[in-house]
C-alpha positions as CSV (number, residue, x, y, z in Angstrom):
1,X,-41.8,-24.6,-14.6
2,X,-41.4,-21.0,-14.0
3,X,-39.7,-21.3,-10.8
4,X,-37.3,-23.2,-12.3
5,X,-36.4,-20.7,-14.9
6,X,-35.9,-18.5,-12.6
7,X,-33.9,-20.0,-10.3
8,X,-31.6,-21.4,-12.5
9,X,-31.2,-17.8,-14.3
10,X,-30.0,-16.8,-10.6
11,X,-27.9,-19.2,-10.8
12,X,-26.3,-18.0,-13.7
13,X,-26.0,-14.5,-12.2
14,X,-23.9,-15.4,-9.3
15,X,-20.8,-15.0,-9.8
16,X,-18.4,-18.2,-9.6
17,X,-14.8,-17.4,-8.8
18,X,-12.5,-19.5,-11.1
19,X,-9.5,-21.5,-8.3
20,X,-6.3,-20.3,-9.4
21,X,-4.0,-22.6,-10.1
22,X,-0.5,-22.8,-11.1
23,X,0.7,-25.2,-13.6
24,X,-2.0,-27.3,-12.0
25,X,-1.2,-26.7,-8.1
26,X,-3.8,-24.2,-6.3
27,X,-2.6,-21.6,-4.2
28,X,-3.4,-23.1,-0.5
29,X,-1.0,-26.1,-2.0
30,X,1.8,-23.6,-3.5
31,X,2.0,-21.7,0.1
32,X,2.5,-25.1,1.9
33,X,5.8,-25.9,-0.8
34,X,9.2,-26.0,0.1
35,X,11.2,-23.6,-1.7
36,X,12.5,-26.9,-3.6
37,X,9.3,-27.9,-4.8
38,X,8.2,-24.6,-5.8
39,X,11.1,-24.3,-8.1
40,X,10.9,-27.8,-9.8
41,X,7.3,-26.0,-11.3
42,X,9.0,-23.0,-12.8
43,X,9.9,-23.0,-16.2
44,X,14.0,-22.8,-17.2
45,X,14.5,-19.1,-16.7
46,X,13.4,-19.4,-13.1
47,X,14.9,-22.2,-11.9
48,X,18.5,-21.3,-13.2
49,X,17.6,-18.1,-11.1
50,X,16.6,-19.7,-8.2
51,X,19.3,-22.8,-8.5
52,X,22.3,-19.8,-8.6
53,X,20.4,-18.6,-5.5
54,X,19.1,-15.3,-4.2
55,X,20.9,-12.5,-3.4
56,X,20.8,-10.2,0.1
57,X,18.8,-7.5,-1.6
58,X,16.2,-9.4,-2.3
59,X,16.1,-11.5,0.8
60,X,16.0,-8.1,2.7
61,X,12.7,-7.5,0.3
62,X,10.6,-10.7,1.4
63,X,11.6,-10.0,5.0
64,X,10.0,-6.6,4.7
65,X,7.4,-8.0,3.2
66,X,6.5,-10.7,5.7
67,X,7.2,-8.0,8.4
68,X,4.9,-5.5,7.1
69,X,1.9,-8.4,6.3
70,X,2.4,-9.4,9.7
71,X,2.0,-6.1,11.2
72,X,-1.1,-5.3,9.0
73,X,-4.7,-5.7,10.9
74,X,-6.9,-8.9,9.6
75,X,-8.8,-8.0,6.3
76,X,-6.4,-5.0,5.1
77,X,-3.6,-4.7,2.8
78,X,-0.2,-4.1,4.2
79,X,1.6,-1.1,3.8
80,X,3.2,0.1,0.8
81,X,6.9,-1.6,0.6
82,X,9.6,0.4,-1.8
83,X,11.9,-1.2,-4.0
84,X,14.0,-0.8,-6.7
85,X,14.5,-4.3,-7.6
86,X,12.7,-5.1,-11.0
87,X,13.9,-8.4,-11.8
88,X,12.4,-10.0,-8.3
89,X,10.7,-13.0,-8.9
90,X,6.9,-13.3,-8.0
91,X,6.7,-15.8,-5.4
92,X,3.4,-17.3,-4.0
93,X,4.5,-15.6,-0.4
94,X,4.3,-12.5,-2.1
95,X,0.6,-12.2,-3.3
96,X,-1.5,-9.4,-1.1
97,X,1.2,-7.5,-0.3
98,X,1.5,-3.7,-1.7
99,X,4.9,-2.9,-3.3
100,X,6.3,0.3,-4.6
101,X,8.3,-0.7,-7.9
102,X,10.7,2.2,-8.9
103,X,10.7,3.0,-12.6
104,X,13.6,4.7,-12.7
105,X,11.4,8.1,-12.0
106,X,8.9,7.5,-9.6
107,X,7.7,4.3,-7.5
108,X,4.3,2.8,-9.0
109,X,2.0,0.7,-6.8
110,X,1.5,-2.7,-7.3
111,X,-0.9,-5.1,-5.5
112,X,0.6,-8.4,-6.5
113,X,-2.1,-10.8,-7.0
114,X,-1.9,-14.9,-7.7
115,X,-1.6,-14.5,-11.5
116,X,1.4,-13.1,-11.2
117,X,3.6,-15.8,-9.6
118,X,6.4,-16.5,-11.9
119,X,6.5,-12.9,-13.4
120,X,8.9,-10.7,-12.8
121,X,8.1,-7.2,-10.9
122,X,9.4,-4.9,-13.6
């Protein structure tokens, strides 16, 4: 009976890491979307964003972001990635990657992480 208690307080110690998920949809699922899908599961702000469509800027801003994950050895975070634009989107390509958001004074880092998506950067 001992041996019992004790392993299920073990058990209980271990920590168990709660899947994200977005409006129901885990991450491995939300990285496999098309950008259509992905917007049908934002709420009305987003999609009126995203339906009016993206400007250069911040195409130019997930480029340098996939560039600089890509370049990035396994198991690191990327490199620091400056911007100015506060009202980019979170989107689910984004999480991991390091980004400098400018506050009209200085740029503050910013590891974006899954809770995020759907938030703005600013």
């Amino acid at each position: 009976a001992d041996n019992e208690q004790v392993s299920a307080e073990e058990l209980k110690k271990k920590r168990r890491f709660k899947k994200f998920t977005y409006r129901g949809v885990d991450l491995d699922q939300l990285l496999d979307m098309s950008n259509e899908q992905l917007i049908e599961l934002y709420p009305a702000r987003l999609k009126r964003r995203y339906n009016r469509g993206l400007k250069r800027k911040h195409h130019s801003l997930l480029k340098r972001l996939r560039k600089a994950k890509k370049e990035c050895p396994a198991l690191e975070k990327p490199e620091c990635i400056k911007t100015h634009l506060r009202n980019m989107i979170i989107l689910p390509e984004m999480i991991g990657s390091v980004i400098g958001i400018y506050n009209g004074k200085t740029f503050n880092q910013v590891e974006i992480k899954p809770e995020m998506i759907g938030h703005y950067l600013g």
